[in-house]
C-alpha positions as CSV (number, residue, x, y, z in Angstrom):
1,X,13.4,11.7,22.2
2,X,12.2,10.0,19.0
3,X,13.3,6.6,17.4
4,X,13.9,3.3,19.0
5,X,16.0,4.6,22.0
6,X,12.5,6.2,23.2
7,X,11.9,2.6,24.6
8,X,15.3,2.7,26.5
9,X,14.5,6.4,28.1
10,X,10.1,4.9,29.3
11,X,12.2,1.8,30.6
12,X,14.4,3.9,32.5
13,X,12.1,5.9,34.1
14,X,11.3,4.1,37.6
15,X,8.3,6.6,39.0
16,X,5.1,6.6,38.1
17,X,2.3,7.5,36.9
18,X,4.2,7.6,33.2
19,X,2.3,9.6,30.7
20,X,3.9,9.8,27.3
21,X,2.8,12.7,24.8
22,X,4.5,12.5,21.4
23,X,3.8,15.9,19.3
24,X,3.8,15.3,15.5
25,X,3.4,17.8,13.4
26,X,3.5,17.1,9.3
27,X,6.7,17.9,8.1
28,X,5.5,20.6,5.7
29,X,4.2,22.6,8.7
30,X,7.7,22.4,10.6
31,X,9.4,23.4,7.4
32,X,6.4,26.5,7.3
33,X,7.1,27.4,10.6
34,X,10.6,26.9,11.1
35,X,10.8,29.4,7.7
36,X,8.9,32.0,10.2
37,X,11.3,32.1,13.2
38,X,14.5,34.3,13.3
39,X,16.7,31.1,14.7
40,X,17.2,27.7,13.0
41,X,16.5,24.6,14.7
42,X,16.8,22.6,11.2
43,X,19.2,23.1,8.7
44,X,17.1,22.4,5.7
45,X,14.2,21.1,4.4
46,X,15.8,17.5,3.8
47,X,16.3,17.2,7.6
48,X,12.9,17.8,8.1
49,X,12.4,15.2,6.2
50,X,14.7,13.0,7.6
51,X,13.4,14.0,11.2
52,X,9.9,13.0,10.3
53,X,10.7,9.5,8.7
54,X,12.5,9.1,12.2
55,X,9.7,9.8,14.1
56,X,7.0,8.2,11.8
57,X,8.6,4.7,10.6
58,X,11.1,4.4,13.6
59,X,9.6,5.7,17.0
60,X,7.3,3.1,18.4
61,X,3.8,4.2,19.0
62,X,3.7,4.3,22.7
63,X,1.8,6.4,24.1
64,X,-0.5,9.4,22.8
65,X,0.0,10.6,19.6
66,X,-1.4,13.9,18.5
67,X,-0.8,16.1,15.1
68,X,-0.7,19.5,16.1
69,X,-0.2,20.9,12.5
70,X,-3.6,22.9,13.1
71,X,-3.9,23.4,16.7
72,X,-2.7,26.6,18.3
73,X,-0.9,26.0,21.5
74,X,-3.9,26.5,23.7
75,X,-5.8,23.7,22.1
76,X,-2.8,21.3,22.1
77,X,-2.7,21.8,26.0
78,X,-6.1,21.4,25.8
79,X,-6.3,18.0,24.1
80,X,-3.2,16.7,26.7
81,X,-5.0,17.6,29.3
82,X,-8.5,16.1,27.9
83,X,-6.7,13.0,26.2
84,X,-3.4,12.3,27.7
85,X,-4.1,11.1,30.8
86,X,-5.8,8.0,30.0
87,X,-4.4,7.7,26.4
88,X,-1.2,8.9,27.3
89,X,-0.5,6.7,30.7
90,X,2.2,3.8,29.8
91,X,1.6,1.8,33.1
Protein backbone atom coordinates (compact mmCIF):
# COMPACT_ATOMS: atom_id res chain seq x y z
CA UNK A 1 0.00 0.00 0.00
CA UNK A 2 1.65 3.30 -1.05
CA UNK A 3 0.10 6.90 -1.16
CA UNK A 4 -2.10 8.59 1.24
CA UNK A 5 -4.58 5.61 1.92
CA UNK A 6 -1.36 3.98 3.80
CA UNK A 7 -2.53 6.21 6.79
CA UNK A 8 -6.10 4.71 6.54
CA UNK A 9 -4.72 0.83 6.37
CA UNK A 10 -1.75 1.77 10.04
CA UNK A 11 -5.11 3.46 11.51
CA UNK A 12 -7.06 0.45 10.88
CA UNK A 13 -4.88 -1.91 12.28
CA UNK A 14 -6.03 -2.36 16.05
CA UNK A 15 -3.08 -4.92 17.35
CA UNK A 16 0.10 -4.17 18.14
CA UNK A 17 3.25 -3.97 18.25
CA UNK A 18 2.94 -2.17 14.50
CA UNK A 19 6.10 -2.17 12.60
CA UNK A 20 5.95 -0.50 9.18
CA UNK A 21 8.75 -1.44 6.49
CA UNK A 22 8.37 0.48 3.24
CA UNK A 23 10.79 -1.04 0.39
CA UNK A 24 11.98 1.61 -2.11
CA UNK A 25 13.90 0.77 -4.70
CA UNK A 26 15.03 3.64 -7.51
CA UNK A 27 12.79 3.39 -10.28
CA UNK A 28 15.65 2.65 -12.78
CA UNK A 29 16.45 -0.57 -10.88
CA UNK A 30 12.56 -1.74 -11.01
CA UNK A 31 12.57 -0.89 -14.66
CA UNK A 32 16.24 -3.11 -14.71
CA UNK A 33 14.76 -5.85 -13.02
CA UNK A 34 11.36 -5.98 -14.12
CA UNK A 35 13.18 -6.08 -17.88
CA UNK A 36 14.84 -9.47 -16.34
CA UNK A 37 11.74 -11.46 -15.28
CA UNK A 38 9.56 -13.64 -17.74
CA UNK A 39 6.17 -12.00 -16.23
CA UNK A 40 5.17 -8.33 -16.12
CA UNK A 41 4.20 -6.64 -13.10
CA UNK A 42 4.47 -3.07 -14.93
CA UNK A 43 3.36 -2.28 -18.20
CA UNK A 44 6.02 0.22 -19.08
CA UNK A 45 8.60 2.21 -18.10
CA UNK A 46 6.17 5.37 -17.60
CA UNK A 47 4.31 3.49 -14.85
CA UNK A 48 7.36 3.00 -13.15
CA UNK A 49 7.61 6.25 -13.09
CA UNK A 50 4.39 7.08 -12.09
CA UNK A 51 4.55 4.30 -9.31
CA UNK A 52 7.69 5.90 -7.84
CA UNK A 53 6.37 9.60 -7.78
CA UNK A 54 3.44 7.79 -5.84
CA UNK A 55 5.45 6.43 -3.47
CA UNK A 56 8.09 9.21 -3.10
CA UNK A 57 5.94 12.71 -3.14
CA UNK A 58 2.65 11.01 -1.91
CA UNK A 59 3.22 8.15 0.67
CA UNK A 60 3.90 9.68 4.05
CA UNK A 61 7.04 8.72 5.67
CA UNK A 62 5.89 6.55 8.40
CA UNK A 63 7.78 4.18 9.36
CA UNK A 64 11.21 2.65 8.10
CA UNK A 65 12.34 3.48 4.85
CA UNK A 66 14.95 1.51 3.21
CA UNK A 67 16.39 1.56 -0.74
CA UNK A 68 17.04 -1.78 -1.51
CA UNK A 69 18.36 -0.96 -5.08
CA UNK A 70 21.75 -2.57 -4.05
CA UNK A 71 20.99 -5.10 -1.43
CA UNK A 72 20.40 -8.68 -2.23
CA UNK A 73 17.56 -10.11 -0.45
CA UNK A 74 19.52 -11.55 2.36
CA UNK A 75 20.87 -8.19 3.40
CA UNK A 76 17.44 -6.49 3.14
CA UNK A 77 16.16 -9.06 5.69
CA UNK A 78 19.13 -8.41 7.36
CA UNK A 79 18.73 -4.60 7.74
CA UNK A 80 14.70 -5.21 8.86
CA UNK A 81 15.67 -7.29 11.25
CA UNK A 82 18.66 -5.01 12.55
CA UNK A 83 16.71 -1.69 11.91
CA UNK A 84 13.05 -2.23 11.73
CA UNK A 85 12.21 -2.93 14.95
CA UNK A 86 12.92 0.24 16.60
CA UNK A 87 12.80 2.37 13.44
CA UNK A 88 10.10 0.63 12.05
CA UNK A 89 7.63 0.44 15.30
CA UNK A 90 4.63 3.05 14.71
CA UNK A 91 3.29 2.90 18.31
Amino acid sequence: MIGPLLTTYVDAIRSGPLVLVVLARRPEVVASREAARTKVAYNDEAAITALHAVLSQETPRIGLWIDTSVQSPDETVDEIMRRGPTEGRLD
